[in-house]
N, C-alpha and C positions, 0 to 999 in steps of 0.2 A: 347410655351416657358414656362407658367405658370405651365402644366401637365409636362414638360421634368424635372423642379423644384422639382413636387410635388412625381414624380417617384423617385427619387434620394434621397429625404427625408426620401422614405418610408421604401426604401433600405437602407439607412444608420439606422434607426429604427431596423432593426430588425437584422442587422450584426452585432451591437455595444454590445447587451446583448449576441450573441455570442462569441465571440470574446472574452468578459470579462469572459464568463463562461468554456473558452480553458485555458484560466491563470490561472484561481485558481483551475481547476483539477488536478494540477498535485500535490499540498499541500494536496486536500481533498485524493488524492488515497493514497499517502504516511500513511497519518493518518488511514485510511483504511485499510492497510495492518497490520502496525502493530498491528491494534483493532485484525484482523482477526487473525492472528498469535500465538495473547494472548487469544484468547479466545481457539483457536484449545489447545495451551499447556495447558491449565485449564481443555478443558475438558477430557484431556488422564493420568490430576492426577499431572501436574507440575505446582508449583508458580509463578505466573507473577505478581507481585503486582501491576506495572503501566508500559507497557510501553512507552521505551525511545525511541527505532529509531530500523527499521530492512534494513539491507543490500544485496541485493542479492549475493552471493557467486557462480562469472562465473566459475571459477579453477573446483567446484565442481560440477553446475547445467550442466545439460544431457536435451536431448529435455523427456519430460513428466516428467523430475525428478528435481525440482527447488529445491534448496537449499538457506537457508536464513540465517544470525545473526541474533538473536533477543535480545538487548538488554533490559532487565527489572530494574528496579531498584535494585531486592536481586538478582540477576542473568542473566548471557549472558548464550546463548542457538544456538546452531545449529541444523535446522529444514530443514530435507529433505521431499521435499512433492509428492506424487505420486497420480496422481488423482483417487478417489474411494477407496483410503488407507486410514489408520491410518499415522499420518506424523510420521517419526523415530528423535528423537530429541536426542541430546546429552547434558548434561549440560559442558562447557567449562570454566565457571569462578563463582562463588557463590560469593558475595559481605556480611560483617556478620554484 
């Protein structure tokens, strides 16, 4: 009885910090993308000052070709990404 306890304990131990660390991945990848997104636009020569939020764009994304919104504070941006490319970005609205 006292092991069938101490099994069950151990297992709830160590399912619980998973479990909590399944929930907030999905905030930290969000944050993640758009860091990654602004940094790619930064380094091909466009302003990102901070960004806001990026949205994937189904209509347009293709299997190996994602396409993104990227909204920045001076500006929203569509960013089509091709693996082992340069991403093709469009600037869509400038904010002044």
């Amino acid at each position: 009885m006292r092991k069938t306890v101490m099994m069950r304990f151990t297992g709830l131990a160590f399912a619980v910090p998973f479990v909590v660390g399944l929930a907030g991945s999905a905030a930290r990848t969000e944050e993640t993308l758009q860091g990654m997104l602004a940094t790619q636009l930064r380094a091909q020569g466009y302003p990102c000052d901070k960004p806001l939020k990026a949205e994937r764009d189904d209509k347009l994304s293709k299997p190996d070709n994602e396409a993104w919104t990227l909204t920045c504070s001076n500006a929203t941006y569509r960013v089509s990404r091709v693996p082992d490319l340069a991403a093709k970005v469009e600037k869509i609205y400038e904010s002044k």
